[in-house]
N, C-alpha and C positions, 0 to 999 in steps of 0.2 A: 674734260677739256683743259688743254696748257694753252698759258697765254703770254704774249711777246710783246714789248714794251717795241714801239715805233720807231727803229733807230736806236738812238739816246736819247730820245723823249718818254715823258713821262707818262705817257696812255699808252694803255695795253687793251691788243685786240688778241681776239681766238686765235690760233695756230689756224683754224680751218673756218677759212668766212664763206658768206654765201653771196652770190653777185645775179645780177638780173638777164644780164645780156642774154640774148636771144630768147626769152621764156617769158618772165611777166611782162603782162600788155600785151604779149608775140606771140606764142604758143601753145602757154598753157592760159586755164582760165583764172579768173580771180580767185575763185575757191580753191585750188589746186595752190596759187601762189599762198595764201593764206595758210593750209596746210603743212607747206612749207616750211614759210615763216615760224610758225608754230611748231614743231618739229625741233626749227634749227635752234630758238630759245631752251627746249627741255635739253639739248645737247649740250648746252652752255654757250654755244655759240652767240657773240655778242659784240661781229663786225656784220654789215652788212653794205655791199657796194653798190652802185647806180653809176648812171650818166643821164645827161639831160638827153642824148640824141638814139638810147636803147626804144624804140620803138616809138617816137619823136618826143618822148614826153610822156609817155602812157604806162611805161617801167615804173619810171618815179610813186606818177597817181597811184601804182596798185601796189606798192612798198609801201609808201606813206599810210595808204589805209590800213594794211594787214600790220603796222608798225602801231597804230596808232590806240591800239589798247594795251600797250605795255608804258613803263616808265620813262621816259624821255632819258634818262641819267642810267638805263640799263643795258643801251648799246650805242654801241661807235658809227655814224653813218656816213658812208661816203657817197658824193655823187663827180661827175665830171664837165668841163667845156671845152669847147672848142668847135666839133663839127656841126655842116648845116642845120639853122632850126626855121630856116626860111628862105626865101627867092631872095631878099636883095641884098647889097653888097657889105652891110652892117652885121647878118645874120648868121654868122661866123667868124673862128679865129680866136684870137687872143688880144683883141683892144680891150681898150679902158670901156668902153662904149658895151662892148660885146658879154664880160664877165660879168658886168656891172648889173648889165641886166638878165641877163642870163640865170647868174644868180638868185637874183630876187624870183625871178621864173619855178624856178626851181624848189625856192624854197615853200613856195605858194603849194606846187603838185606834191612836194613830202609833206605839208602837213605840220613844219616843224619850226621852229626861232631860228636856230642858226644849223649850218652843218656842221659836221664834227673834223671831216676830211674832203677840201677842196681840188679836185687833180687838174690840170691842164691835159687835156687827156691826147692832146700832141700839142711840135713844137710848130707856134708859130712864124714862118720865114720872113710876112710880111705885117710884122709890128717890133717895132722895138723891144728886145727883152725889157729893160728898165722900165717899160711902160706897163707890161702885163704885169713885174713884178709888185710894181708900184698899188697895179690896185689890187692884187692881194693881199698887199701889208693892209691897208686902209680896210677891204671885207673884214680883217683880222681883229684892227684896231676900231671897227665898230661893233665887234662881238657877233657877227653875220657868219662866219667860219673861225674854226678855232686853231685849226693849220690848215697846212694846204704842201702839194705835193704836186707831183710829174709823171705821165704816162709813156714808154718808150720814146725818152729821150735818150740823145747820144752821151756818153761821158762828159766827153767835150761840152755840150749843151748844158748839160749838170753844172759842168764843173766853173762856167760862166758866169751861170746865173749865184750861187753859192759865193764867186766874188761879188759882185753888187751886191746880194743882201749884205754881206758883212763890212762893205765899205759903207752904205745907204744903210744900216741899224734897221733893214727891215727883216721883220718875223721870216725864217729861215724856212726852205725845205725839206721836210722831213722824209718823204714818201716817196718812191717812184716805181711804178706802176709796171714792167715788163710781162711778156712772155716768157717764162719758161718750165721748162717741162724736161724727161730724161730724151728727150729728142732734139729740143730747141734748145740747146746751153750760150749762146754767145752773148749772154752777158757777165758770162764768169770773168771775158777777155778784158777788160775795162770798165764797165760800170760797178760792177761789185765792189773791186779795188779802190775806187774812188769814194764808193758810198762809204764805203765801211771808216774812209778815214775821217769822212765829214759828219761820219752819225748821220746817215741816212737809208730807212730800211725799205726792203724789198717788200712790195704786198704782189702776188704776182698771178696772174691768170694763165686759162690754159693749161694748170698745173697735168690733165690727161689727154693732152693733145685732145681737142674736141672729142673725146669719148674714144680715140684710136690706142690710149695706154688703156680702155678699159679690161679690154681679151673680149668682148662682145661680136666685135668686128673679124669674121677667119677667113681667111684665104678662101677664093673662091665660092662664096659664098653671097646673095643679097643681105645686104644689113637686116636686121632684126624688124620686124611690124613696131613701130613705136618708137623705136632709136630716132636720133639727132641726124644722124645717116639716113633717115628713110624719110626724114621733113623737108621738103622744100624750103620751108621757110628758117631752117635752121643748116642745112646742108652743106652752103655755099665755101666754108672752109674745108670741110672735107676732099669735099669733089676736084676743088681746084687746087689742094695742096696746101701743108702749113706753112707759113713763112716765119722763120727766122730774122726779124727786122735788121736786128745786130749785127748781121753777117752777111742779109739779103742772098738768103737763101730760103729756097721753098721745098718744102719736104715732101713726095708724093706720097699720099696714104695708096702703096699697091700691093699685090699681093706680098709681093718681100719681104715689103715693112711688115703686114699682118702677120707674116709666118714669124718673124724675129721676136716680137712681140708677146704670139703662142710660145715663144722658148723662156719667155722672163715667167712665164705661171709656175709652174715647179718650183724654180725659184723664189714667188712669195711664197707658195703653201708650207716649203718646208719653213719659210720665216712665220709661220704664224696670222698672213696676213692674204688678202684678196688683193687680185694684182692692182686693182683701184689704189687700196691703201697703201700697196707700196708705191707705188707713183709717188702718192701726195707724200708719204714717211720722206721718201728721196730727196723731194724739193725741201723738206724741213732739214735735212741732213747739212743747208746750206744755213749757216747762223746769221750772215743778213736777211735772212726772207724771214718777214714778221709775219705772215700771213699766205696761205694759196686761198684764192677763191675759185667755188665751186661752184657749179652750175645746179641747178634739180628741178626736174619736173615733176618728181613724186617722193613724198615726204620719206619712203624707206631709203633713197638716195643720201638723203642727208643726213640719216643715222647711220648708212657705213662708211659715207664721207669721212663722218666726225670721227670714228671711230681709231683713225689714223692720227691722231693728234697723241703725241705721247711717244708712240714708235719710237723704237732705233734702228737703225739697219748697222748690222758689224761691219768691219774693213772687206771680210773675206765674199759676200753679199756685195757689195757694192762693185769689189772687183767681179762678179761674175756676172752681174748687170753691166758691165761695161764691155764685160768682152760680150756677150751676144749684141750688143745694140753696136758693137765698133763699125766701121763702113765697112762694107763689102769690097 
């Protein structure tokens, strides 16, 4: 496992983290997430990400515990705020009111002192930037988080808040949080450019389009017994399309895309690599991206996850990934 300092900051997580969304709490069972967890530690792997609103709360609880017979100081954890954690009108968003507690919520279900990596896991419209910024410096400055970051915010949005911290001396942004994938690129347009000049890295999800860069998924065909495509309770992006936030565009997973997709396999095998792993190699190929997080319901998932950490992809590779994936 290779590991990528956060930005220009000085902690370093995995090249290949493991995240919860849709599976622990959701999907899979606790023993399974624990397997997991266990797994991703022999891999080296030693980012792990959450939110408070993955399963309302029930992601965190079962992180926390499969987390909690290892070292405190032996990984990096992230969790998120912002969306509903309740019916009324405090129970969300980006107040002072909302992180504050939120927070402490949160840190209760992981089991831990502080967090390592706090996101705003969106932007919110209706608080004051200065405000939300405000009590993150303070979580900061009471050793409750140790940074704290952004989830598919805009450039612009970034690039706002990045002035106040530095005008207001508060603890900076380091992280921000995107989709992308060799499907979803539009943060290469803007955000990237701006991170990279403020020292600010990409940790980014998504990195195989829900399981559609895995080659699992073929043209006319039902998804696999077991796949993320054949859960309900996990399906919901597939079925209605990816979106592209950055661009607000939504990607149809159809047979098209599937057949495009069967034409990038060739192309890992002779790289060496399962077209999984080139996916993930791809997104590393990007030097702001500190990190892709990866999803797993069973622990062999995330020893060929990991296994991509390291890769290279040559120029001549990358240009034949481009032309099959070009639009139609």
């Amino acid at each position: 496992m290779q590991y990528r300092r956060l930005g220009k900051y000085g902690i370093q997580v995995s090249e290949i983290s493991l995240g919860a969304f849709l599976t622990y709490g959701n999907s899979t069972t606790t023993e399974t997430a624990q397997a997991c967890i266990d797994r991703a530690f022999e891999q080296g792997i030693n980012f792990f990400d959450n939110a408070n609103a993955y399963a309302r709360g029930e992601a965190e609880k079962v992180v926390g515990q499969a987390l909690a017979r290892y070292a405190r100081e032996s990984y990096v954890l992230a969790t998120k705020v912002y969306f509903p954690m309740g019916p009324g009108p405090n129970d969300r968003g980006l107040s002072r009111k909302h992180i504050f507690e939120q927070c402490h919520a949160s840190l209760k279900r992981l089991g831990v002192d502080y967090i390592d990596l706090y996101q705003c896991h969106r932007y919110d419209e209706n608080t004051p930037l200065e405000e939300t910024l405000q009590a993150l410096d303070d979580l900061a400055r009471q050793g409750k988080i140790l940074y704290y970051g952004v989830s598919e915010w805009t450039a612009s949005q970034i690039g706002a808040a990045v002035e106040i911290t530095r005008a207001r001396g508060f603890h900076p942004i380091v992280s921000n949080q995107p989709q992308y994938n060799l499907l979803a690129r539009g943060i290469e347009r803007e955000v990237i450019p701006l991170c990279e000049r403020e020292g600010i890295g990409q940790v980014v999800f998504s990195p195989l389009a829900q399981g559609a860069l895995t080659g699992k998924y073929k043209p006319g065909e039902p998804p696999p017994a077991g796949s993320r495509a054949a859960d309900p309770k996990q399906n919901m992006f597939l079925k209605n399309g990816l979106v592209d936030a950055y661009v607000h565009d939504r990607i149809p997973v159809n047979d098209a895309l599937l057949q495009r997709v069967q034409a990038l396999a060739p192309i890992a095998a002779e790289a060496g690599m399962s077209l999984s792993q080139m996916a993930l190699a791809w997104c590393l190929c990007q030097k702001n991206v500190a990190s892709v997080i990866v999803g797993a319901s069973r622990p062999e998932q995330v020893g060929e996850n990991a296994a991509a950490s390291g890769k290279t992809l040559p120029a001549e590779v990358l240009d034949r990934i481009d032309e099959v994936l070009k639009p139609q």
